[in-house]
N, C-alpha and C positions, 0 to 999 in steps of 0.2 A: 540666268546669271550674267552669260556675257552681254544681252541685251542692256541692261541694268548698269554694267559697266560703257555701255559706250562704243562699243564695240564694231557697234553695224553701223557706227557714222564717223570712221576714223581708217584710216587706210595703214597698212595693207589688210587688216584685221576683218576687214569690211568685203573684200575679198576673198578670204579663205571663208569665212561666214556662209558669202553665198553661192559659191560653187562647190562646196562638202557636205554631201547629204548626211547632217547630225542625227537627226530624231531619228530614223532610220525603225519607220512603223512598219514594213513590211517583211522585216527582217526579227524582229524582237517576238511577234507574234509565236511562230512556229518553236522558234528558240526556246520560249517557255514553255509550251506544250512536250516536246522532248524531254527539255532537264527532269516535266514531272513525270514522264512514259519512262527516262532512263531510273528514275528515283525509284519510284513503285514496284517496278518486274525487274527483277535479277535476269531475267533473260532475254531482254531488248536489247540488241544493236544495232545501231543506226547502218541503213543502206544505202545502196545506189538509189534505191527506188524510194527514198523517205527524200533526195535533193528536189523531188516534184514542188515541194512546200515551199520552197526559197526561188523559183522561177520569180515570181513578182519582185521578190528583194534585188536578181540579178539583174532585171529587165530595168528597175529604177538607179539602181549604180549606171546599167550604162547609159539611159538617159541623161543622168549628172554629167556623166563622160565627156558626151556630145552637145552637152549647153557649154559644160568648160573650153571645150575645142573649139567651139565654132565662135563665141565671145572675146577668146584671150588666148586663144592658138591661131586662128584661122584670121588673117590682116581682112582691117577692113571696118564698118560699123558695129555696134552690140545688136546682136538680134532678141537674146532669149530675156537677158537682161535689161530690155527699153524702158519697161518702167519701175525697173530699181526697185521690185518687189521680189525679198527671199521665194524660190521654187519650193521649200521647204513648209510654207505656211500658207501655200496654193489651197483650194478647198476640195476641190478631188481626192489630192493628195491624202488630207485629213481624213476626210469622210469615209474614205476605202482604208486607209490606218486603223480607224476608231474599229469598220465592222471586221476586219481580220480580227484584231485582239476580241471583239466578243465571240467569234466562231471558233479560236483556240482555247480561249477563256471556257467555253464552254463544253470542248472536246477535252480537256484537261480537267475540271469536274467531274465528267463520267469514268474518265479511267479513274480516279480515286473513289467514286459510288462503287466504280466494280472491281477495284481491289479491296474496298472495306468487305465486300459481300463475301465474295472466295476468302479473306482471311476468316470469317468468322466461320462460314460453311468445311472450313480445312483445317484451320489447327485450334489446339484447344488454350492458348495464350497469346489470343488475338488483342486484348487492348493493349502486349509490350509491345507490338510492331504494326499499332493505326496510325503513329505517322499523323496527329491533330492538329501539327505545327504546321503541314502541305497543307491543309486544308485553309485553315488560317492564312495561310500566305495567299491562296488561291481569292479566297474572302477577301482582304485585303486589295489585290489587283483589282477585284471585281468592282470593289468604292471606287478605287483608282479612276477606273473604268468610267463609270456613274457619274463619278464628279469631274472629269472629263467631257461629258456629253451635258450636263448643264453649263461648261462652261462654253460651249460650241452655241449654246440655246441663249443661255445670258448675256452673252457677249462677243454680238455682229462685230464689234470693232476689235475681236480677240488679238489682231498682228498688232496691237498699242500696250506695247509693255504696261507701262503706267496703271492702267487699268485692269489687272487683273493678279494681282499681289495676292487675293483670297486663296487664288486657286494654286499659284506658286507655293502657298503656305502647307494647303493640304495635302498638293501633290509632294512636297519634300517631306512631311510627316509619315507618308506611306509608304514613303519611296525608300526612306530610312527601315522603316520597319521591313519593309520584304527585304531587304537588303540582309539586314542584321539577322534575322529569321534564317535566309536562307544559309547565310555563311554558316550560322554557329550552331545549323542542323545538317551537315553535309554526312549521313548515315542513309546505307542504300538499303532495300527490301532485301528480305532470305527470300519471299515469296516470287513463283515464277510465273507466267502467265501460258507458259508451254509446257512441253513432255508432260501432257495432261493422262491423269488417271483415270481419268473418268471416262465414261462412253458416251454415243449419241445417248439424249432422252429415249425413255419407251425401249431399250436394247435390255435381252436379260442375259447375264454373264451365269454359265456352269459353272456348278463349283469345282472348278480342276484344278485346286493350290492357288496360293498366294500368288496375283499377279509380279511382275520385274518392274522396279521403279525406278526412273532415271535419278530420279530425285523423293528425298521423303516430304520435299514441299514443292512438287509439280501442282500448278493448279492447271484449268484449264483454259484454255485461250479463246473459247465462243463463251459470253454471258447467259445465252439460251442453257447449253451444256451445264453449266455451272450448278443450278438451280433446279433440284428434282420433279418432273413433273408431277403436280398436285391433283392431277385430274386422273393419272393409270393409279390407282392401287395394287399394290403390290399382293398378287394371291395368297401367297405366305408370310405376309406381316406377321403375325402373330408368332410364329414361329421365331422369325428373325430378332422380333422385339425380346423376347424370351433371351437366345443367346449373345445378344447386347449387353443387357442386364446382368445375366452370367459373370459378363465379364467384367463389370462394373463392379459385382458386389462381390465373385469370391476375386476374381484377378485380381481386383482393387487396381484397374488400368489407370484408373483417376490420377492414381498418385507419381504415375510420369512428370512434371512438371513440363517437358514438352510435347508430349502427347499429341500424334496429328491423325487425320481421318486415313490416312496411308496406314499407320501403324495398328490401328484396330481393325483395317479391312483386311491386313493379314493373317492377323491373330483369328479372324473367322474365315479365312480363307475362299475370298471373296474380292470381289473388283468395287474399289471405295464409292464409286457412282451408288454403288446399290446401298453400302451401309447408310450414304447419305439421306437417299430416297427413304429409308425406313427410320432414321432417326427424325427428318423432316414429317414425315405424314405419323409416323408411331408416336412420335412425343411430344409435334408441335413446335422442336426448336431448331437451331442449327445446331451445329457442329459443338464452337464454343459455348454457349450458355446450357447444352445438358451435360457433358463434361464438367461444368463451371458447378451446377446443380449438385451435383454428384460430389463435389470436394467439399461442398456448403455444407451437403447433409452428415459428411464427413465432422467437419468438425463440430457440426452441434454435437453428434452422438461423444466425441472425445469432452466437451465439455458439462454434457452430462453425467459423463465418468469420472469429472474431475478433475482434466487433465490442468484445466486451465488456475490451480490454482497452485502446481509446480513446477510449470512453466507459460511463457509468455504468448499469447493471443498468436503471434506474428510467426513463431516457430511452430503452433500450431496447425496454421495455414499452412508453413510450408510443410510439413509431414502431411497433407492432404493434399499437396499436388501445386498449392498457387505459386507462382515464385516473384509476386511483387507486394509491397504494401498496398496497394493502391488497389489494386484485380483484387485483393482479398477482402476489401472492405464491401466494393462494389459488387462484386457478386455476389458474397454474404449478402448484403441491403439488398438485392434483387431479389434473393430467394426467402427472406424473411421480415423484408420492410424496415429492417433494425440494424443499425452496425452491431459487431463481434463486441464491444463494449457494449450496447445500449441491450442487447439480449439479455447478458448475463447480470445487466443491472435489476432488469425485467425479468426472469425465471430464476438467479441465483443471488438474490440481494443476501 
């Protein structure tokens, strides 16, 4: 934009231009990887030892420093400045810009891969806290990104304003969009990524009481941990599956509306790594979707009694645990290919 106006060939403007490092690519990178590690885990704080990631952002500040100093502090000839090309739109500069943001872009992807994972493996109303709009945003960057590097490829003459208004166009549509996304979703995770319940894989907990929970949404903080091993069988499956079920059909635990893998590994009195490991290998699913199962079969059986014809679908759902429009349509349709309307058109016309 200030290009466009003029800017770079008009003094003094021409001067704060090119000794202010704007774009400031080495700096944006890590920034976005945090905002999405602080969004996701309720229990990241930024450290001492997280300023590692901004070495490169401080190392190019004081580069900028010492071009300022020594051009327009220090009497004498322009050295850094001879040939009147921004330090900014240097090709090093770019080039190591562009692959910082795909290496954040990309570490910032997997924390949200493995917070979708633990929410769905930990609590049993994982689509109200997926968070679709991080993702999105992250998508979003990642065009950004894309249409970034063909513009690096299209366009050797890329420091000639004039020519390159395409990519001005797309980049400001994006740029708006994350923008407006990010503002008008500033809502953090309940989920933790520490004071994990769970144990090493392959470990088997006695039964001696209810484990102590720091939190009733501690996940775990290794993705290995997270994910019951598929290859030990567990010797007493069957057993286990049995007082799962128990609890499912006469507790009716389903009908928690918050319901998390903490709260049923006490209720059996057990360490949640394990009820996980049994409901993964005993029934095939995670956390969320046999919980989810279990409210669906829920209300079909209410609307085979009738219910649904003195009161409404949605208060249905919620007496079976769901506690959104949305999770109740969705999981219904998962577990019987039909919405809670399209059933009852089909079995109770």
């Amino acid at each position: 934009m200030l290009g466009y106006a003029g800017w770079y060939s008009k003094a003094p403007y021409r001067d704060i231009l090119f000794y202010v490092p704007f774009q400031q690519l080495f700096l944006l990178p890590p920034v976005l990887y945090f905002y999405i590690r602080s969004l996701l885990d309720k229990s990241f704080l930024f450290s001492k030892k997280e300023l590692v990631h901004f070495i490169p952002a401080g190392f190019y500040f004081l580069y900028s420093l010492i071009v300022f100093m020594v051009d327009k502090v220090v009497p004498g000839e322009i050295f850094f400045y001879k040939d009147g090309k921004d330090k900014d739109f240097s090709t090093g500069y770019q080039v190591a810009g562009f692959i910082l943001f795909g290496f954040y872009l990309i570490m910032s992807l997997s924390t949200y891969r493995k917070y979708k994972r633990i929410t769905y493996d930990a609590v049993s109303f994982a689509d109200s806290v997926m968070f679709k709009w991080a993702q999105r945003f992250l998508i979003a960057f990642l065009l950004l990104l894309t249409i970034r590097g063909l513009f690096f490829i299209l366009n050797p003459e890329w420091d000639e304003f004039g020519k390159k208004f395409w990519y001005y166009i797309c980049f400001s549509i994006l740029f708006y969009y994350i923008s407006v996304s990010g503002y008008a979703n500033t809502v953090r995770s309940v989920i933790s990524f520490k004071d994990s319940p769970f144990i090493p894989v392959g470990d088997i907990v006695p039964d001696e009481g209810p484990p102590v929970h720091k939190s009733p949404l501690s996940i775990v903080t290794n993705e290995q941990d997270a994910a019951p091993d598929q290859k030990e069988m567990l010797p007493d499956l069957t057993d286990w599956k049995k007082a799962i079920e128990q609890l499912m059909l006469v507790d009716k635990l389903y009908e928690n509306p918050e319901l998390t893998l903490a709260d049923m590994s006490a209720q059996l009195g057990t360490h949640p790594k394990k009820v996980s490991q049994v409901i993964n290998q005993g029934f095939h699913m995670n956390f969320n979707d046999f919980v989810n199962h279990y409210r669906a079969k829920a209300v079909i059986q209410k609307i085979e009694e009738g219910e649904h014809t003195v009161q409404t679908l949605l208060s249905i759902g919620f007496e079976c645990g769901f506690n959104s429009k949305s999770t109740f349509n969705r999981a219904f349709k998962r577990y019987t290919s039909l919405t809670p309307k399209e059933y009852i058109e089909k079995h109770h016309s």
